[in-house]
N, C-alpha and C positions, 0 to 999 in steps of 0.2 A: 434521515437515516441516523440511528442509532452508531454509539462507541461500537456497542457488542455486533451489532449489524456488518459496521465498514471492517471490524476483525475476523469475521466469520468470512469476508468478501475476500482480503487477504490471506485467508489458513491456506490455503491450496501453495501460495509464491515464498512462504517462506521460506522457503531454500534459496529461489534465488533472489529476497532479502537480505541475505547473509546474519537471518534470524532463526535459524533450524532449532536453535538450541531451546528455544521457547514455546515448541510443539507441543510436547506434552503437560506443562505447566497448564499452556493456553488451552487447552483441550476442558484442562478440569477445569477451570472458571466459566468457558463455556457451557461447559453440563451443568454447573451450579448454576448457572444462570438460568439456564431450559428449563431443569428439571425444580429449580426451589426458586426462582422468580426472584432469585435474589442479584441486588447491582454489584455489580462486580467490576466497574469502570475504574476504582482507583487501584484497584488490584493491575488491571489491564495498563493503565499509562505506568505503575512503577514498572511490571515485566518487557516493555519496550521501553523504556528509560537510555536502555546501554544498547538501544536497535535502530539508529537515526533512519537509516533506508524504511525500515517496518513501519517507524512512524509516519513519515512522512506519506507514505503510501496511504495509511491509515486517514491522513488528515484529509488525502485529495480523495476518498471515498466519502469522507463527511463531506464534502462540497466548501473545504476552505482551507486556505494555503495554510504555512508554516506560521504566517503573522497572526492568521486569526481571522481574516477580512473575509464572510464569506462569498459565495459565487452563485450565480445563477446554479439552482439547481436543473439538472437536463439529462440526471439517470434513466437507465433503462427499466420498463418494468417488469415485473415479475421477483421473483427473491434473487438475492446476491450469489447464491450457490449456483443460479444458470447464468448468470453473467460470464462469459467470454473470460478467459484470461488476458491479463494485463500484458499490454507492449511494455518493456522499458525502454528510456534513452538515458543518455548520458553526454556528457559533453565530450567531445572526442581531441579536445585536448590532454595530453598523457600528465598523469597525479592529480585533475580536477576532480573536485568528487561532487560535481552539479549534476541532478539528476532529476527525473521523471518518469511518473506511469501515466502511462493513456488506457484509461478505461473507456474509452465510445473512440467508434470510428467516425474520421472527419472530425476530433479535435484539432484545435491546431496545436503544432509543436511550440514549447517556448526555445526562448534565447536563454545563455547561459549567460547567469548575472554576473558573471564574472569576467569573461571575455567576450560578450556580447556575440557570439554564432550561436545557430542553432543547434540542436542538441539532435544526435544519433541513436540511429535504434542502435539496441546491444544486439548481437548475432550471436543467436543461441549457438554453442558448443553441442557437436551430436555426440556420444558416447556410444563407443561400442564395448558389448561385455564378451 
């Protein structure tokens, strides 16, 4: 999987990235990408620069953590736009900010490197209007 791949996998969550602000920027590098073949990956890592969640999400779609080390890849096939939306967790200790997305069901959850538990789904908030 491609930069531009794992960011097109993520366009749908960044809201709850806490990276909205990078919608429409990412849209157009996306289209210059599609439409003019042109790379546009160093474009893409400086607009998540200031988005640690977007990134990071971004890295566990390339099949390799924060460090770099990659992983078994074990995506599902077909293109990233039918991929399932992402679970997130978080560690459910209060001001930790350890986190994760599980993209495939039946991954396992990690432990939060920092207090060693595992990490909790977040529970989506329902909005009514």
């Amino acid at each position: 999987m491609t930069l531009i791949e794992a960011t097109r996998a993520i366009q749908s969550n960044l809201e709850k990235l806490d990276a909205i602000a990078v919608k429409l920027p990412l849209a157009g590098l996306l289209k210059r990408a599609a439409d003019q073949g042109e790379d546009v990956s160093p474009e893409i890592r400086r607009l998540f620069k200031d988005y640690p969640r977007a990134w990071q999400a971004i890295q566990e779609w390339l099949g390799s953590d924060v460090q770099g080390t990659k992983k078994k890849d074990c995506s599902l096939p077909g293109e990233p736009s039918q991929t399932p939306g992402m679970k997130e967790y978080r560690c459910p200790i209060e001001g930790c900010t350890q986190g994760w997305f599980q993209q495939r069901v039946g991954q396992q959850i990690p432990i939060c490197e920092t207090h060693g538990i595992q990490l909790q789904p977040v529970q989506e908030t329902a909005t009514h209007e």
